[in-house]
C-alpha positions, -999 to +999 in steps of 0.1 A: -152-571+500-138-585+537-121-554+536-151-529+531-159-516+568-185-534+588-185-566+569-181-595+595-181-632+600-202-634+627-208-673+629-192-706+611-213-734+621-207-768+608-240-775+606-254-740+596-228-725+574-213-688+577-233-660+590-225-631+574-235-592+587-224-563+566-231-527+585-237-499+563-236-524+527-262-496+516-267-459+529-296-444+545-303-424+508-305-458+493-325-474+518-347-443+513-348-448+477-358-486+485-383-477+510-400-454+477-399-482+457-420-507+477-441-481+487-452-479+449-457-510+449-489-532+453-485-552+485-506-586+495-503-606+528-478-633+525-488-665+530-470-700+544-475-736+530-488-741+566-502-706+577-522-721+610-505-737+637-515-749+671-501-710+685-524-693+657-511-679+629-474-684+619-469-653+596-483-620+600-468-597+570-473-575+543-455-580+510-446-566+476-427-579+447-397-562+430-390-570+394-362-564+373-369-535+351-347-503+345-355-480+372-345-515+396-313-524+374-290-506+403-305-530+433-308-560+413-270-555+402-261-544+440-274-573+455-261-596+427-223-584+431-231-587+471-240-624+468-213-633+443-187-615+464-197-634+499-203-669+482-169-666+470-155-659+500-179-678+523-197-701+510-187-713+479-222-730+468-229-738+428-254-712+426-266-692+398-250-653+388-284-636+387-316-635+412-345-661+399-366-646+420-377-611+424-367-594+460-396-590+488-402-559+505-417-573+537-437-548+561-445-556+598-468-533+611-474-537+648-514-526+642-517-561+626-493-576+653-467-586+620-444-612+629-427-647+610-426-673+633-398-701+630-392-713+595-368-719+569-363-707+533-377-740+514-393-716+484-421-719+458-414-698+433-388-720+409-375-751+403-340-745+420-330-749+455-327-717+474-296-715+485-287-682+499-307-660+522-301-622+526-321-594+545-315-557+539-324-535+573-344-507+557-360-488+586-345-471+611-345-489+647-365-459+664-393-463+639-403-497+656-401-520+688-396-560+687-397-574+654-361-584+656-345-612+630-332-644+650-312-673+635-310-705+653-271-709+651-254-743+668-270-744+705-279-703+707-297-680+691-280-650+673-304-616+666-293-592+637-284-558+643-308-536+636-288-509+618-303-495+588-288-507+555-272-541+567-272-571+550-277-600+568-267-633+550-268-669+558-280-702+545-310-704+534-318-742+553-308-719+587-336-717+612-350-681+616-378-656+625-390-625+627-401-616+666-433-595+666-430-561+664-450-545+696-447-506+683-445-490+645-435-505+615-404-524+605-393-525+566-370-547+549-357-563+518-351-599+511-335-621+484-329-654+480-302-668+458-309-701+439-286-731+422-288-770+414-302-791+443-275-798+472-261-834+469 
């Protein structure tokens, strides 16, 4: 997969781990067919284990759920030969073959002033540590202002490009947000990889 075109190693932090960005790692018709899919779905606002703080309200999203199921086998299987492909490279965690958790289609609208303030991955929704973080670009940059992805990598702060279908992926115990978006609405896809509890 280093090979594929627009696949890069953007950071290796001691600390942090690799940060991995992969232009193009699905196509426009794809991220169309994604979009369609969420859409369909049901969506409820997302909620934090602390959703106040002293700056108001952390999180400001709308999300859906996919699950596996027929008509999802090809993202589910996408994304699963993704993260295989870049932990073997990369990262080379013990971490399970499959997703334990179904994806997120996250929606920032800039009506409702959708934004993620600073947080990590910790998770709720198993047992297993999260151990892997990855965020598909779905929307096309001139559909939206702000509501750019930020790590906290080392001393700095790296943002994502905002080219639709990249994968941005990193370690899930990386500081990140999402900025608020100040025009339109942003879409994208996230997935979080699991495995046995670091030691």
């Amino acid at each position: 997969m280093a090979a594929r075109l627009g696949l890069q190693l953007v950071r290796d932090d001691a600390d942090c781990g690799p940060l991995i960005v992969w232009e193009s790692a699905f196509s426009a018709t794809e991220a169309d067919r994604i979009i369609a899919l969420g859409d369909s779905l049901a969506r409820e606002r997302a909620e934090v284990v602390l959703a106040q703080d002293a700056m108001g309200e952390k999180r400001i999203t709308d999300v859906s759920w996919v699950q596996r199921a027929n008509t999802t086998h090809w993202l589910f299987a996408r994304l699963e030969q993704i993260v295989r492909s870049l932990n073997s490279q990369y990262y080379k965690y013990a971490i399970f073959n499959e997703l334990r958790e179904p994806p997120q289609y996250t929606v920032y609208e800039a009506s409702q002033g959708g934004h993620y303030d600073w947080h990590v991955d910790h998770g709720a929704m198993t047992p297993e540590a999260r151990k892997l973080s990855m965020s598909v670009q779905l929307s096309d940059p001139s559909a939206y202002e702000g509501c750019d992805l930020q790590l906290q990598f080392g001393d700095g702060i790296v943002t994502a490009p905002r080219t639709r279908g990249t994968v941005v992926a990193f370690s899930s115990y990386v500081l990140h947000r999402v900025t608020p978006v100040t025009a339109g609405v942003r879409k994208a896809l996230v997935a979080w990889v699991s495995g046995p509890e670091f030691t």
